[in-house]
C-alpha positions as CSV (number, residue, x, y, z in Angstrom):
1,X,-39.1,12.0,-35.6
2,X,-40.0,8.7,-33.9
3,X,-36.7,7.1,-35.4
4,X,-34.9,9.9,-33.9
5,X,-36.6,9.8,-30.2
6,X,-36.2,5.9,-30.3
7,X,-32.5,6.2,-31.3
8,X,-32.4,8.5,-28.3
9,X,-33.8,6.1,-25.9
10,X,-31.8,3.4,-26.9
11,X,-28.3,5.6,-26.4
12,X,-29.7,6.9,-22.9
13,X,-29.8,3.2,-21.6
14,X,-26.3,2.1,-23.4
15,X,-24.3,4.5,-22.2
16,X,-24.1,3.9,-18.9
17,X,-23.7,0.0,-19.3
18,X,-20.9,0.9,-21.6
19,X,-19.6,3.4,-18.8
20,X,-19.6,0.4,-16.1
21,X,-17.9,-2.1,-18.7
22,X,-14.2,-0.3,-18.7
23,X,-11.9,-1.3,-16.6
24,X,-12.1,0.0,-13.0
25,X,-8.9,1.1,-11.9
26,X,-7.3,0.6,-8.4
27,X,-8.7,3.1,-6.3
28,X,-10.8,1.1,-3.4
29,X,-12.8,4.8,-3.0
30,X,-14.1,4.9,-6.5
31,X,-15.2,1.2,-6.1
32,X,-17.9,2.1,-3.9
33,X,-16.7,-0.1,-0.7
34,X,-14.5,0.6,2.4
35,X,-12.3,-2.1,1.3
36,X,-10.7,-3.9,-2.0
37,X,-8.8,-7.3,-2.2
38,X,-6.1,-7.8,-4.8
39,X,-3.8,-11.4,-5.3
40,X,-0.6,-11.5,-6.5
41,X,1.7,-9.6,-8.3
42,X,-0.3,-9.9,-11.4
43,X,-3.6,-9.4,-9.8
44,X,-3.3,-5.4,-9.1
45,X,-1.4,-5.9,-5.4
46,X,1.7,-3.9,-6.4
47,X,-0.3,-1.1,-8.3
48,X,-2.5,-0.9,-5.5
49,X,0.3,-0.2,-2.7
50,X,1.2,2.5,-5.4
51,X,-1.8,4.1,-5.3
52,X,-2.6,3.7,-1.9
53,X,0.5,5.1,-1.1
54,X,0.4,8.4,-3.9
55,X,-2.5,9.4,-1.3
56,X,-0.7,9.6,1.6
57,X,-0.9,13.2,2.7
58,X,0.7,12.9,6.4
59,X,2.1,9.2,7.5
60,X,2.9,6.0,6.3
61,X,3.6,3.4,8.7
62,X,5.2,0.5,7.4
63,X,5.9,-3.0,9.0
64,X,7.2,-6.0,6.5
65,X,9.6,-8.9,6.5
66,X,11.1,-8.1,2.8
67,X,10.6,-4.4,0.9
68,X,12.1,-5.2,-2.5
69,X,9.6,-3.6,-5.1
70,X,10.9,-1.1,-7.1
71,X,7.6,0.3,-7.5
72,X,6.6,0.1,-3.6
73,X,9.7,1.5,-2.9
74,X,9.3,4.9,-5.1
75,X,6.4,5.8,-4.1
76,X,7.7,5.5,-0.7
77,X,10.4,7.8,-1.5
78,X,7.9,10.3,-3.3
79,X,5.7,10.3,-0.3
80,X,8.4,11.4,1.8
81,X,9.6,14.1,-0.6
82,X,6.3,15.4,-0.6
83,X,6.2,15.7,3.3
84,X,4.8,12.7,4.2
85,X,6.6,11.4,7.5
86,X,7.2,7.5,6.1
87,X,8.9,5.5,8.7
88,X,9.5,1.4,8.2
89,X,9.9,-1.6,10.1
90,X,11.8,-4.6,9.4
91,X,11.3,-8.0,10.3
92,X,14.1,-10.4,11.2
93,X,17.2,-11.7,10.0
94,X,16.7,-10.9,6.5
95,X,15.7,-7.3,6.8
96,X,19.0,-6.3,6.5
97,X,19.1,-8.0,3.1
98,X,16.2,-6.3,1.3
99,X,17.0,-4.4,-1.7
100,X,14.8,-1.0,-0.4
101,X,16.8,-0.2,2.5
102,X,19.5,1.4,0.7
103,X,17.3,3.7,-1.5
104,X,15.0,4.2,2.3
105,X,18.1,5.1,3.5
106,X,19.6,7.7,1.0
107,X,15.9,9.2,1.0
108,X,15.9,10.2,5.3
109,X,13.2,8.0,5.5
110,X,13.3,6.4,9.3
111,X,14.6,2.8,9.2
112,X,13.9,0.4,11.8
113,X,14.9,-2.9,12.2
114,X,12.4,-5.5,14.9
115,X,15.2,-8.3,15.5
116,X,12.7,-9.3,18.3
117,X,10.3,-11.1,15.9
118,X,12.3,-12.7,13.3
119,X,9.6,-14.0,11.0
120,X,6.6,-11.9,10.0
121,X,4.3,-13.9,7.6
122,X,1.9,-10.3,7.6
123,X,2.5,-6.8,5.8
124,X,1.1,-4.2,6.9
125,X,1.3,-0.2,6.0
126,X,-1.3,2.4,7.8
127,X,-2.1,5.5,5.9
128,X,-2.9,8.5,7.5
129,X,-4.2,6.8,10.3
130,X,-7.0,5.7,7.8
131,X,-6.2,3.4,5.6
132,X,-4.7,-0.2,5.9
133,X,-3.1,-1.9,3.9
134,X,-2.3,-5.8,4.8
135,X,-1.8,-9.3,3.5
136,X,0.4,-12.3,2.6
137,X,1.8,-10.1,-0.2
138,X,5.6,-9.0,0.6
139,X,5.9,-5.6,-1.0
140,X,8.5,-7.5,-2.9
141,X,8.8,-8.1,-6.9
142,X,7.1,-11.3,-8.1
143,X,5.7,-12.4,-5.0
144,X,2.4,-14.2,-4.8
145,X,0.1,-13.5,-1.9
146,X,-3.2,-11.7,-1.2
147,X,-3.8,-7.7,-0.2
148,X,-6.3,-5.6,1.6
149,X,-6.7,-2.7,1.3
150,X,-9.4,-0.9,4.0
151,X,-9.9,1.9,4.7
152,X,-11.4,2.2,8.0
153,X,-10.2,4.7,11.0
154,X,-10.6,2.6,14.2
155,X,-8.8,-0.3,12.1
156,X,-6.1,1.9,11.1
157,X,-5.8,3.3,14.7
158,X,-4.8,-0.3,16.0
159,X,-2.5,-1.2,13.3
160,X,-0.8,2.1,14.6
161,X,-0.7,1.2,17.9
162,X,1.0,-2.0,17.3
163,X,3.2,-0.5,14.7
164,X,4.3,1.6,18.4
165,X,4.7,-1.3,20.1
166,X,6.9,-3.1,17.5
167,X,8.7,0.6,17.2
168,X,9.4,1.0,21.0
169,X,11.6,-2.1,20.9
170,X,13.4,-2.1,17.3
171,X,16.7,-0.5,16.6
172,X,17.6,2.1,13.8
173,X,19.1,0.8,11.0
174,X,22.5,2.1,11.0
175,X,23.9,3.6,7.4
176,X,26.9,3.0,6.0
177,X,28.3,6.3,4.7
């Protein structure tokens, strides 16, 4: 009987050490903290747009030099399917070039282009007007480079503002038929 109440004890502590030794996933909520940081392709950043962007339920707000992930750009595409309202900006010269903005395109998601600021070295998406997502990393394949994700309302709210601003005076992307 002692055996049995000591085995007892001794499971009621290991559990929940083995329960905190798996693998967290990517979701910055279940993590305990408003915000998460993730570096390179390798290091979670792509996954983490993914699931970042698989919450959306109203707006995505998107503003990049390059948007060339596969991965990034599906779950663009699904957001808007599922009635999200995703609109992007471009950066620059080689916006034209990126490999999304054919598949953006074909979806109806809102394309713009800012040939005003030709270089953006920053990413950034707002979600929902509550989440921001931000960093070095391009939203391209293979690219090296450091993300944020926060999720913090005021934050988000300027992010949208200057998303605006950068809106007001870009041009549509025109689509070839």
């Amino acid at each position: 009987m002692i055996r049995a109440m000591w085995w007892l004890v001794v499971l009621s502590l290991l559990v929940p050490l083995a329960a905190g030794a798996q693998t967290p996933r990517v979701q910055e909520l279940e993590q305990g903290r408003p915000w998460a940081a993730y570096f390179s392709a390798e290091g979670g950043a792509p996954q983490a747009v993914v699931e970042a962007l698989g919450r959306a339920r109203h707006n995505v707000q998107v503003q990049a030099s390059t948007l060339g992930s596969p991965e990034i750009t599906a779950a663009l595409v699904e957001a808007h399917r599922r009635g999200v309202a995703v609109e992007v900006i471009l950066n620059g010269r080689r916006a034209g070039r990126s490999a999304s903005v054919p598949t953006l395109a074909r979806a109806g998601i809102r394309l713009l282009r800012d040939a005003t600021h030709t270089v953006g070295e920053t990413n950034a998406m707002v979600i929902d007007h509550q989440v921001v997502v931000l960093g070095s990393f391009s939203f391209a394949p293979s690219t090296e480079g450091s993300l944020l994700v926060m999720h913090d309302p005021t934050l988000a709210g300027r992010y949208s503002e200057n998303w605006q601003l950068h809106a007001a005076h870009s041009e549509r992307y025109a689509t070839k038929p």
